[in-house]
Each structure stands twice: as structure tokens, then as C-alpha cells.
Backbone bond lengths (Angstrom), bond angles and torsions (degrees), N, CA, C in turn:
res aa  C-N    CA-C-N  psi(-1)  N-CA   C-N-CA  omega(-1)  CA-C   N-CA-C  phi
1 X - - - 1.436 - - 1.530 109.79 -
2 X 1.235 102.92 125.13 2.057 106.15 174.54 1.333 94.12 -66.50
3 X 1.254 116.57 -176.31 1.706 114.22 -168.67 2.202 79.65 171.50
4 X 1.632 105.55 133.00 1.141 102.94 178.62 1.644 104.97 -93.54
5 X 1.529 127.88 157.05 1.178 120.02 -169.51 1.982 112.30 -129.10
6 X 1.501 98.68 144.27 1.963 91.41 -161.41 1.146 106.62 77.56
7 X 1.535 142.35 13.07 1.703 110.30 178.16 1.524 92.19 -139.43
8 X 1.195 140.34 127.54 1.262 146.39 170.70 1.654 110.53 -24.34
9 X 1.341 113.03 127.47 1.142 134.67 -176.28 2.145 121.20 -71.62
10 X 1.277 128.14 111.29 1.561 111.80 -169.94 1.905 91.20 -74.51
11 X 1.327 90.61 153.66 1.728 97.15 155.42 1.426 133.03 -5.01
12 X 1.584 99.98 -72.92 1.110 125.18 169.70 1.304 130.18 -51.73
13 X 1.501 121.00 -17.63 1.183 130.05 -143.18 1.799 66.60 -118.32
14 X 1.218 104.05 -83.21 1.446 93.91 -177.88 1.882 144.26 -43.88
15 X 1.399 95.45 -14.82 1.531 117.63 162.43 1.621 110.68 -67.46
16 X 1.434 127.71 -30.87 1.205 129.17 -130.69 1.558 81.36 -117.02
17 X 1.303 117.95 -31.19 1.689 138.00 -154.94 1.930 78.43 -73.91
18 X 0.812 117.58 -47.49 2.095 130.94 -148.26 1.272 109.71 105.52
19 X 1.281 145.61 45.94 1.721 140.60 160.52 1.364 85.25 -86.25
20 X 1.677 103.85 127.61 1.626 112.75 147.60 1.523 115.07 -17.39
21 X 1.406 113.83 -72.23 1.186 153.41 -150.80 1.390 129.08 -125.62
22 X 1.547 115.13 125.17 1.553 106.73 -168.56 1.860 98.02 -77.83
23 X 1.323 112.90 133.12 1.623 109.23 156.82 1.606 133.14 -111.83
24 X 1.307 130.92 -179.93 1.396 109.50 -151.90 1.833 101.27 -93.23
25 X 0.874 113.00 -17.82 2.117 98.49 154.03 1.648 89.45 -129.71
26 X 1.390 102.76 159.19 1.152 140.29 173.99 1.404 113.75 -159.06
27 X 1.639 122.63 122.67 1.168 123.68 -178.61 1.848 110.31 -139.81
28 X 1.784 112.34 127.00 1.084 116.02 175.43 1.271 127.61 -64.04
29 X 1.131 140.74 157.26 1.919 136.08 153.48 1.190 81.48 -156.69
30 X 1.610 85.29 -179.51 1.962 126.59 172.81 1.163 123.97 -105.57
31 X 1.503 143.25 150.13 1.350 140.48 141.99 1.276 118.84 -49.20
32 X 1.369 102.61 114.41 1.551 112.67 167.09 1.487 99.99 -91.48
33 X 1.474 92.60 161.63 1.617 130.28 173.39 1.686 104.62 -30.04
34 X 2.051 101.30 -71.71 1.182 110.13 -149.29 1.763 95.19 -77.90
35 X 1.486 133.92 25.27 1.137 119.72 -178.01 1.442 98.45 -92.87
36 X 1.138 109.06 -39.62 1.591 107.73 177.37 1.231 124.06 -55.18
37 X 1.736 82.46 135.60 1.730 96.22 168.08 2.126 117.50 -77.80
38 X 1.320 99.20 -178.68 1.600 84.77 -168.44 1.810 114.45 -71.90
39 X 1.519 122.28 -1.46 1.073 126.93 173.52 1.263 132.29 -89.00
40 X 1.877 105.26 5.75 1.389 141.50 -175.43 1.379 112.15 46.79
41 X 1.237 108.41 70.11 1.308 123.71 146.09 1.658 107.95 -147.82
42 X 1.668 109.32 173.17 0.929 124.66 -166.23 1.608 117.59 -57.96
43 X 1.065 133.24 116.03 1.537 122.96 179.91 1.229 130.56 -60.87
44 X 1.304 139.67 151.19 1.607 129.15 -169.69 1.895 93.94 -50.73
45 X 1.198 110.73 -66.06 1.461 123.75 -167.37 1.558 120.46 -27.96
46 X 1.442 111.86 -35.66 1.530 134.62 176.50 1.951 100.73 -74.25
47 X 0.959 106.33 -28.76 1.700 118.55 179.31 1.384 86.36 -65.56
48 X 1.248 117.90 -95.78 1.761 124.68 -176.80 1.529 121.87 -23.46
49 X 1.510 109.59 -38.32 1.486 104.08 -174.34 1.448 109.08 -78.27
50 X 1.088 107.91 -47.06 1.713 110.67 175.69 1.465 119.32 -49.14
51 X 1.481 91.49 -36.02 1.824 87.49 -176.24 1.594 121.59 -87.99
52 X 1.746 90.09 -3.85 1.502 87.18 167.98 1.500 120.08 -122.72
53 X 1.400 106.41 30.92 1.505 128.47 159.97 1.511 104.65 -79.75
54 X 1.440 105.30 -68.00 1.363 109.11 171.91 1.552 126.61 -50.58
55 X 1.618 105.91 -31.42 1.450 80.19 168.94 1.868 128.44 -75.79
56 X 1.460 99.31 -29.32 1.264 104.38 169.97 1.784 111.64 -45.99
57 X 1.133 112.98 -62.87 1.371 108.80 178.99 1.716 133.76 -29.95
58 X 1.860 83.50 -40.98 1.402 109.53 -157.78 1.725 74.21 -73.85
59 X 0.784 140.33 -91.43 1.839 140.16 -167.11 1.127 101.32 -29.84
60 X 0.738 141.14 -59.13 1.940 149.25 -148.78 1.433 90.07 -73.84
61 X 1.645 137.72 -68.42 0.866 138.26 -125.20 1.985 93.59 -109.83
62 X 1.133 112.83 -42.75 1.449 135.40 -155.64 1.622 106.66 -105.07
63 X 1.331 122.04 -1.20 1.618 120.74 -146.00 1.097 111.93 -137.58
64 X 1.523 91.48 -66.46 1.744 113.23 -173.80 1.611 133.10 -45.06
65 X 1.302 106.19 -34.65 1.424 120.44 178.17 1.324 115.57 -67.52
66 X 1.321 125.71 -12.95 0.938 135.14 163.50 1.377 129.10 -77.46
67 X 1.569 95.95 -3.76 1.918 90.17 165.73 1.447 109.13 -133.94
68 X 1.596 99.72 47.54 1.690 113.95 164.85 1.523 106.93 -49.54
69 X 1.079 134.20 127.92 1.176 132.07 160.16 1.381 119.85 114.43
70 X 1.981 103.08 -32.06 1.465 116.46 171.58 0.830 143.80 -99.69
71 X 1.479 143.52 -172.66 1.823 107.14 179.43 1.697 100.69 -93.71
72 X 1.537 77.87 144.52 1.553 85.86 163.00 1.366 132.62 -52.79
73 X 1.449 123.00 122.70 1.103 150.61 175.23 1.616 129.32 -32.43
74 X 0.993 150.92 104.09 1.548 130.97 -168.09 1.583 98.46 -96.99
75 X 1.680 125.07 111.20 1.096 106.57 172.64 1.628 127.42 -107.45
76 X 1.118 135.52 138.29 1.583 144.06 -141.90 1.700 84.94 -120.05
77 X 1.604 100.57 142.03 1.595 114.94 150.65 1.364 105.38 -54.73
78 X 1.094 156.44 -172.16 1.574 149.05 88.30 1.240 112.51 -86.51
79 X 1.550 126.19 -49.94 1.652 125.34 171.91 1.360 115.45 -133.07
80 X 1.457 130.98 164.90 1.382 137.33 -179.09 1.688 103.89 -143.09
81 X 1.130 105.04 142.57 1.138 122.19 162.58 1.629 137.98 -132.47
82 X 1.442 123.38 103.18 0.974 105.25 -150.60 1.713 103.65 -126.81
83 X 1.674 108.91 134.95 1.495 101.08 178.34 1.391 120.40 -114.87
84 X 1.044 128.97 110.84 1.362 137.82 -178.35 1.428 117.96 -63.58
85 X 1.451 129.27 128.07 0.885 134.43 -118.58 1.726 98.60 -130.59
86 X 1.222 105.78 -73.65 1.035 125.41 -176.02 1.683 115.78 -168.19
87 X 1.628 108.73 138.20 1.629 96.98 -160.97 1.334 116.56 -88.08
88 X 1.290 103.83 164.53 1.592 99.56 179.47 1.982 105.03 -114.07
89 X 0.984 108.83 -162.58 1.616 131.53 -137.71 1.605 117.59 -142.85
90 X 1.128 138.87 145.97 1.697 119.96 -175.62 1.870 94.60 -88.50
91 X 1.187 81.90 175.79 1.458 97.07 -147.04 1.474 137.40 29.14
92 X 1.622 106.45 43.88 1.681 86.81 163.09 1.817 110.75 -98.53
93 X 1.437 97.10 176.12 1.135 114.15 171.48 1.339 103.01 -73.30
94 X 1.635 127.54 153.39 0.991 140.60 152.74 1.820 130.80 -144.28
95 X 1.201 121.65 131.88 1.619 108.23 152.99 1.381 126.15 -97.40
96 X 1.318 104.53 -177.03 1.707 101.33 -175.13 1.315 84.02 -156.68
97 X 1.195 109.95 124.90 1.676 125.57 157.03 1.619 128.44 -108.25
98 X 1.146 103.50 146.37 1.613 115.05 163.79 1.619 127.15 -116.19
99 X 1.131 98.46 149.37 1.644 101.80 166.68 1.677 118.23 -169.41
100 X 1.024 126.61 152.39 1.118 128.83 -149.55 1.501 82.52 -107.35
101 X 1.853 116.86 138.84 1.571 124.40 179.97 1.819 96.00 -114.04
102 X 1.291 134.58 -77.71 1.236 142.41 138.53 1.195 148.37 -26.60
103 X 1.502 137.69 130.62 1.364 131.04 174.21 1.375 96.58 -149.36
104 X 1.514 105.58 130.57 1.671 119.83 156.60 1.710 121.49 -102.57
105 X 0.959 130.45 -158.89 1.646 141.09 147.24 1.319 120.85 -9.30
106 X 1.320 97.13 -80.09 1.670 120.72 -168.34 1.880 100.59 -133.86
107 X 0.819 128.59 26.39 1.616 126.29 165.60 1.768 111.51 -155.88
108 X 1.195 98.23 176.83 1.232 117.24 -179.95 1.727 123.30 -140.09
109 X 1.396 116.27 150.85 2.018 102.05 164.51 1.202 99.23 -109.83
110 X 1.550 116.04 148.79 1.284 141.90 -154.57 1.449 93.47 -126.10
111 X 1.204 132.81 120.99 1.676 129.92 164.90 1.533 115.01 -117.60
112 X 1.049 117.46 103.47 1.473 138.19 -162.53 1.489 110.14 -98.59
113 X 1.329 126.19 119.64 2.206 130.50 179.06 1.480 94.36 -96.16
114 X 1.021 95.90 177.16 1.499 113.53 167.38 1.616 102.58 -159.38
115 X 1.047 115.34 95.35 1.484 138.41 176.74 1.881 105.43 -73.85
116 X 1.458 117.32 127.72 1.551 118.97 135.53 1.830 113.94 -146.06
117 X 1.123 113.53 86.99 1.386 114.98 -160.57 1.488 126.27 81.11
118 X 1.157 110.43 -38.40 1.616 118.82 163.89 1.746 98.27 -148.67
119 X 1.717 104.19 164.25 1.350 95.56 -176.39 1.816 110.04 -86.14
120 X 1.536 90.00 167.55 2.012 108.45 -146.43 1.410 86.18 -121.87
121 X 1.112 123.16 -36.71 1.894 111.78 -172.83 1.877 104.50 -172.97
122 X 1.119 97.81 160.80 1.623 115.06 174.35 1.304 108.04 -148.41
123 X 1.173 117.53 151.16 1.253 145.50 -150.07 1.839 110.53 -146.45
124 X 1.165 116.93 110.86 1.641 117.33 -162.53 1.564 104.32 -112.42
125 X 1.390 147.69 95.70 1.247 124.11 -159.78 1.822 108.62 -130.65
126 X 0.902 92.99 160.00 1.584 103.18 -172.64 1.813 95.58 -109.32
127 X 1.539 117.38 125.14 1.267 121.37 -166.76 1.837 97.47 -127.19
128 X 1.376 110.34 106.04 1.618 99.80 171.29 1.474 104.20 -93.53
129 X 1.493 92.76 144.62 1.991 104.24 164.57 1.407 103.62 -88.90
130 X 1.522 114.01 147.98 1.385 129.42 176.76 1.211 116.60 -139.63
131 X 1.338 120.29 150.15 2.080 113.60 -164.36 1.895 75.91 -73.71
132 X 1.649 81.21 164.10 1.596 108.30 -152.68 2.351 96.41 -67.37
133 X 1.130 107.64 -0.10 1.361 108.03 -146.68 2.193 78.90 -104.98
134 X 1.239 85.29 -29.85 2.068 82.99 -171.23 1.253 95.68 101.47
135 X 1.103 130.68 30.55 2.195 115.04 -178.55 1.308 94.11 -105.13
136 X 1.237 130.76 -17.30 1.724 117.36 -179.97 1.536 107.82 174.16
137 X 1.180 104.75 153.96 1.575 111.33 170.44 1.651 119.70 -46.93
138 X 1.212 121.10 132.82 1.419 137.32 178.90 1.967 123.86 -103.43
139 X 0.821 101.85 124.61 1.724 101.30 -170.09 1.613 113.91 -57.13
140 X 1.216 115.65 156.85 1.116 109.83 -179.23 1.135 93.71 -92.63
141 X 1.804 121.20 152.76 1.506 124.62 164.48 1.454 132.47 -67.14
142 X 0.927 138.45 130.56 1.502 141.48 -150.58 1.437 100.33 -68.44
143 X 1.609 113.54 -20.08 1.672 110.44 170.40 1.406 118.31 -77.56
144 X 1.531 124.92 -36.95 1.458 137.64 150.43 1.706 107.61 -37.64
145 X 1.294 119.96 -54.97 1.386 110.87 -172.21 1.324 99.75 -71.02
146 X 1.424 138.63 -16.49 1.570 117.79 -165.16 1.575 87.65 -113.57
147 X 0.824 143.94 -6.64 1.919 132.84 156.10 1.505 93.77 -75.89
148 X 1.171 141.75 -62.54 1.418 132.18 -155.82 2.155 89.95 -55.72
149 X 1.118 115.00 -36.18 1.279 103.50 -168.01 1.665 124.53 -105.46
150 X 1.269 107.51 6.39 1.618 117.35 167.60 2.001 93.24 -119.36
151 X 0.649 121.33 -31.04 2.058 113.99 176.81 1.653 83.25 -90.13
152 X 0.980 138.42 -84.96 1.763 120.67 -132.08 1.618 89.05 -86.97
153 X 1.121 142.37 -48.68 1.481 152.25 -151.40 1.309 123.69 78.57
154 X 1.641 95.72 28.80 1.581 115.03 152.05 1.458 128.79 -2.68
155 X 1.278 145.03 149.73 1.120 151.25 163.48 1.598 119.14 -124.50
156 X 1.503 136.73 130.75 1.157 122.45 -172.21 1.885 100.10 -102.81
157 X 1.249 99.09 132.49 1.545 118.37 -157.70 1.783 93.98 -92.18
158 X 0.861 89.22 139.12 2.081 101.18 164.90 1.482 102.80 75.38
């Protein structure tokens, strides 16, 4: 299967890939060389970077417009959780998806796949917003809370 790589994935594309489920970014790549560990497979560390490529994306691309007008946002991990799944290999194909399940105040949960034929790992993360300077937590915009909950099917927690 061709599969395009770096550019957000349609439904379809991701139906066709094997995701259960289409989510609102999905993006393909490959195993490189230098991800491997010396037993040639992928290293935990290569898990983490990908999933926090994608999350960047997922804000940048999926998020951001939502704070036209305000200051930009500084957003922080606070926790990760990640379960390894099954390993992968150099050169496979892979996607990595995001989507937001949760929203409070000033944070959000982030639930992240990692697809190559069947899924390989997930990644569950708790993301706080902070005014852009780091002096304290910043609210999410009431337009952010209603995309997190008509695009991902968000839930507002507490």
C-alpha cells in the first residue's frame, strides 16, 4: 500500500492503513537506521519522539487557531504514560495518531496509537496550558473546549 508521509492522514487513508478508527490527525513515516537500538529494533526513545512530534502538530495544526487574538499558549507535558506494545523493525511503515479524550480548566488528556499493521504502542498524556511567560496556568478558550468536543468527542472532566 502507498501511504503519503508528513501530511495529515484522511479517514480513509487511515481506515485502509488498519486503525480501528479514523482520528482527527494521523501522520505516516518510516524507521530509520539511527532509531535503533543495538538489538535492531526501535528504541523506547524513538517511541517518545514521534509521539511528541505529533503532538506538536496536533496543536499547531488542530489547536492553534483558536487563540487568534491571544497570547500564545505555552503547553507543558505534566505526565506520560506509555505502553509498549509490540516492537517494531527498520523500515516499517508507521502512523501515529492523536486525539484529545478529556478537558479541564487549564489542561487537557491526549490519547496517542501508534499503528504498523496492528497497533505497537499508546501513549496517554496529561498536557497543561500556561500564560506564554510560565507565571501560571492559562484557561482554555471556550472555542478550544467546543472543537476538542465536536472533532475528538471530548468530555469535560470535573
Amino acid at each position: 500500500m502507498d501511504i503519503r508521509f508528513h501530511t495529515p492522514l484522511t479517514a480513509k487513508e487511515q481506515l485502509d492503513f488498519g486503525l480501528d478508527a479514523p482520528q482527527p490527525l494521523a501522520l505516516a513515516d518510516k524507521v530509520r537506521f539511527a532509531e535503533l537500538d543495538p538489538l535492531n529494533h526501535v528504541n523506547n526513545k524513538a517511541y517518545i519522539e514521534w509521539f511528541e512530534t505529533l503532538r506538536v502538530s496536533y496543536f499547531d495544526d488542530l489547536c492553534a487557531f483558536c487563540y487568534e487574538g491571544l497570547e500564545t499558549p505555552r503547553l507543558v507535558i505534566r505526565s506520560a504514560n506509555i505502553h509498549y506494545i509490540r516492537e517494531m523493525v527498520m523500515d516499517e511503515v508507521y502512523v501515529t495518531t492523536a486525539r484529545v479524550t478529556q478537558f479541564r480548566n487549564t489542561s487537557f488528556t491526549i490519547e496517542q496509537q501508534l499503528w504498523s499493521g496492528d497497533l505497537r504502542a499508546t501513549l496517554t498524556g496529561v498536557m497543561v496550558v500556561l500564560r506564554p511567560d510560565g507565571s501560571g496556568r492559562y484557561p482554555l478558550p471556550q472555542t478550544l473546549r467546543e472543537v476538542f468536543v465536536k472533532r475528538d468527542g471530548a468530555t469535560p472532566e470535573g
